[in-house]
Each structure stands twice: as structure tokens, then as C-alpha cells.
C-alpha distance (Angstrom), angle and dihedral (degrees) to the residues before:
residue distance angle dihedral
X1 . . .
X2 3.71 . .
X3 3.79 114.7 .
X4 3.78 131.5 -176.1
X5 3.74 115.0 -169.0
X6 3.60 134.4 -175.1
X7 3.89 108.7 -169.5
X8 3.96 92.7 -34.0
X9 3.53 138.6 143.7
X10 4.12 99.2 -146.9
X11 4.19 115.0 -174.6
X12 3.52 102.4 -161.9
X13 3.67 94.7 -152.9
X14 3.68 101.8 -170.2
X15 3.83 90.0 62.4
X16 3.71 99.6 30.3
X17 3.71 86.6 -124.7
X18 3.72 115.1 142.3
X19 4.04 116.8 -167.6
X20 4.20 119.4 -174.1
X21 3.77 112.1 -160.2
X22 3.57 126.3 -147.6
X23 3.67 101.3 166.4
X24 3.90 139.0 74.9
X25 3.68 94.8 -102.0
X26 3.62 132.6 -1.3
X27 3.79 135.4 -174.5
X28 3.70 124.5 -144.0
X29 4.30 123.8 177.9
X30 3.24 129.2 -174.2
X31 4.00 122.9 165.7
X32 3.70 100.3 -96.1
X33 3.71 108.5 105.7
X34 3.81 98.7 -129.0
X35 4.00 129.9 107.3
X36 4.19 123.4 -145.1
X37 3.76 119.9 -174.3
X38 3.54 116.9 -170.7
X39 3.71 130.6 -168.6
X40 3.93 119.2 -168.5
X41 3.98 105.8 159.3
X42 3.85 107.0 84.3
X43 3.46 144.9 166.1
X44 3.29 130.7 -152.8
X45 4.14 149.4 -158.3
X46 3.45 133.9 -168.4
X47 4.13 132.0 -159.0
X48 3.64 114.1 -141.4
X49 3.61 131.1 -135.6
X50 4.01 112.9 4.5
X51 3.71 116.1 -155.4
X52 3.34 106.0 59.9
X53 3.46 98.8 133.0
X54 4.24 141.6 -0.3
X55 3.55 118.0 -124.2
X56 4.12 127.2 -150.8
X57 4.24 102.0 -132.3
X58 4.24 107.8 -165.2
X59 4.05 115.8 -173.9
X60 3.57 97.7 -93.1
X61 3.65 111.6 59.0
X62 3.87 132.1 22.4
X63 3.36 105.1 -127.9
X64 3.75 125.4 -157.4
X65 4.25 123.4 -96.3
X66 3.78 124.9 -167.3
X67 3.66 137.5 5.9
X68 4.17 119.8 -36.2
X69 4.02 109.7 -111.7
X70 3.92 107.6 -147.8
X71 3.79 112.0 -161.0
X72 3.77 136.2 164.5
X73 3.93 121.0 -116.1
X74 3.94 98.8 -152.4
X75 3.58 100.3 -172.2
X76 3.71 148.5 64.4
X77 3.69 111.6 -133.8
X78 3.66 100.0 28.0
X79 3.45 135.3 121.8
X80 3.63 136.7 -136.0
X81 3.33 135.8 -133.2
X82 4.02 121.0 -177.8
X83 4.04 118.9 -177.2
X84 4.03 143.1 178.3
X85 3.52 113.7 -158.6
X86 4.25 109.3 173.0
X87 4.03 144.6 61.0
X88 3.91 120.7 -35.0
X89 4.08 121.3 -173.5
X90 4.34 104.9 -134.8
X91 3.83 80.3 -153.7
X92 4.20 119.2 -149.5
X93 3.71 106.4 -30.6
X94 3.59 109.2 -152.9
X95 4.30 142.4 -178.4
X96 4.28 101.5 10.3
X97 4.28 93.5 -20.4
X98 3.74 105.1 143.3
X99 3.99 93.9 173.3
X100 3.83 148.3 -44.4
X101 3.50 132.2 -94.5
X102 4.08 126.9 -157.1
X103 3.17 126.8 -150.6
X104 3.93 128.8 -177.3
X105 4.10 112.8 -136.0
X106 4.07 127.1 179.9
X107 3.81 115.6 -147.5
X108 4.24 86.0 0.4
X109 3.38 84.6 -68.7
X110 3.85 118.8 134.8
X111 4.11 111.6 -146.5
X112 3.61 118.5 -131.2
X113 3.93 92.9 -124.5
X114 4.02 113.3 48.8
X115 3.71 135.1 135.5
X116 3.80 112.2 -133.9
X117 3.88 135.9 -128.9
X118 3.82 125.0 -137.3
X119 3.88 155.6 -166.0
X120 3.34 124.7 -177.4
X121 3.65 120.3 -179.1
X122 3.88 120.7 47.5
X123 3.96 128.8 -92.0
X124 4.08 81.1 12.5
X125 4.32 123.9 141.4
X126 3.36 115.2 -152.8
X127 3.94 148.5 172.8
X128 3.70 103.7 -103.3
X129 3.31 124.6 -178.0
X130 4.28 122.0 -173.7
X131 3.64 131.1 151.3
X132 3.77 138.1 179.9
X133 4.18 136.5 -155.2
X134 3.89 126.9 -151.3
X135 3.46 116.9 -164.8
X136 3.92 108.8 -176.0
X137 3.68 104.7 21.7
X138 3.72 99.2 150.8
X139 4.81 120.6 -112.1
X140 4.09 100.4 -79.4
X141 3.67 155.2 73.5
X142 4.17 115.5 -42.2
X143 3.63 145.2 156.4
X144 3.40 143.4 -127.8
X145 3.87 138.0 -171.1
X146 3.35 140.6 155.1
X147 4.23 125.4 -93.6
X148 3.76 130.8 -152.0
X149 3.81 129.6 -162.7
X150 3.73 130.9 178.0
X151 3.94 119.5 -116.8
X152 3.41 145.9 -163.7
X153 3.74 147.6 55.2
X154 3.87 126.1 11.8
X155 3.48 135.0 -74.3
X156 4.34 117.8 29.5
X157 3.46 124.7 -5.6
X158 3.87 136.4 160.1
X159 3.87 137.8 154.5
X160 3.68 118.6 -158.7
X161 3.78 127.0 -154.6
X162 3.44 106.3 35.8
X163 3.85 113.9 171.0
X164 3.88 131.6 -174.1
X165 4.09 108.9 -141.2
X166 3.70 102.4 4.7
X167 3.44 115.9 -150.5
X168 4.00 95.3 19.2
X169 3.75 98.9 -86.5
X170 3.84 91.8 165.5
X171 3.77 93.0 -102.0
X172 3.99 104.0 165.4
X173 4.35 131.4 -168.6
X174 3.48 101.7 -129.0
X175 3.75 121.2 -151.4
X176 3.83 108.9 -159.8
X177 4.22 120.8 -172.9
X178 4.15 109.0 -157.2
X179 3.50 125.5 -169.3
């Protein structure tokens, strides 16, 4: 097994080989075929207050819901990894809507690997979850909110009112920086 650590303590529990790591970046082998890369330093931002305003989604364009979260990526080589975990409103879907889907972007940019969030039956809350990783955003100030677009069936189809966090629950996007 090929390890890369970055101030870890790794158990490989297969083996019963455990490995502490002082240093930056170490390299362990062993002969199974099979690579691990673990990240433990972090950093991490959080938005504030989530339902600050609804948002109308049609079935052409996402548009944007919520408040924009600035952060700062700090370094070169890191990845990020922005998340929503709470309630979301679908709002009235109307004409052939069967749902909503969210979908967190940073700079309005959509990444190519994200796991979506969704609602689908009108004037519904529900737990959503949907998260999103950049891998080469370049050192500097960005932002990140989350986007909503109507779905389903052909022809028109809207939903107005759609709301991340009804009610204020605290739900927060969370913008975390791994080494």
C-alpha cells in the first residue's frame, strides 16, 4: 500500500501496521497494489445566515439562491471542497416541473465532480444534502453560493420561492481548503 501523509497517524487495519507521521510528506509501500492519500490539515469558512432571500429557477438557467460566501484559498496545490448540509424549500413547481436540484458553484463556476441536492414535489422542505470539489482553482479571494434550476418533463416549467434553510435553522455552506 502506498500512503501519503501529511501530519497523520494512519492504522492500516488490514495489515495491522500502524505508521505516526511527523513530517511534511511521507511515503510508505507495501506490495498491495492500491494507493491512499490522506489530507488532515484544513481550513475552513463558513457563510452566515441562509435565507435571505427566495429565488424563481426556470429550465434554462440555474439561477443563484442565498447569500454569496467570499473566502480566501491560501495555497497552491490545494483543493477545495464546498458543502450544504440542511433544509431547502422546492418552492411552487408549476407547467411540467417535477423538482429542483441545487448545486453549489465557486466563482459561478460549476465543478466537473459534484453531488447534487433535490426537491421533488412542490411547496415541499426537505433535508438536502450537495457538495462540490475544485481542484485547480488558482491562491486568492473567491466565492461560492449555491444554484437552483428547475427539472423535469418537456415543454415550460418554473418553481418560484425557493429558499435555502427555511425558517433560519442555522444551516451554513461550508468552504473547506485540504492539503
Amino acid at each position: 500500500m502506498k500512503s501519503i501523509l501529511n501530519y497523520a497517524t494512519l492504522v492500516f487495519l488490514a495489515s495491522t501496521l500502524t505508521f505516526t507521521s511527523c513530517k511534511k510528506e511521507t511515503t510508505v509501500e507495501k506490495t498491495v497494489k492500491e494507493t491512499v492519500t490522506i489530507y488532515q490539515n484544513s481550513k475552513y469558512t463558513f457563510s452566515g445566515s441562509l435565507n435571505s432571500g427566495s429565488a424563481n429557477p426556470g429550465r434554462l438557467f440555474p439561477v443563484s439562491v442565498g447569500p454569496i460566501v467570499n473566502f480566501t484559498k491560501d495555497e497552491l496545490g490545494t483543493k477545495i471542497q464546498v458543502s450544504y448540509d440542511g433544509r431547502a424549500l422546492g418552492g411552487a413547481l408549476s407547467g411540467s416541473a417535477t423538482g429542483v436540484r441545487f448545486v453549489l458553484r465557486v466563482d459561478s463556476t460549476v465543478s466537473p465532480v459534484f453531488v447534487p441536492g433535490s426537491v421533488n414535489s412542490t411547496n415541499t422542505t426537505l433535508h438536502i444534502s450537495s457538495a462540490s470539489w475544485f481542484d485547480s482553482l488558482p491562491v486568492g479571494n473567491h466565492t461560492a453560493q449555491m444554484y437552483v434550476q428547475t427539472l423535469g418533463g418537456t415543454g415550460a416549467k418554473s418553481s418560484s420561492g425557493v429558499l435555502l434553510d427555511p425558517g433560519g435553522w442555522g444551516a451554513k455552506i461550508i468552504i473547506k481548503e485540504f492539503w
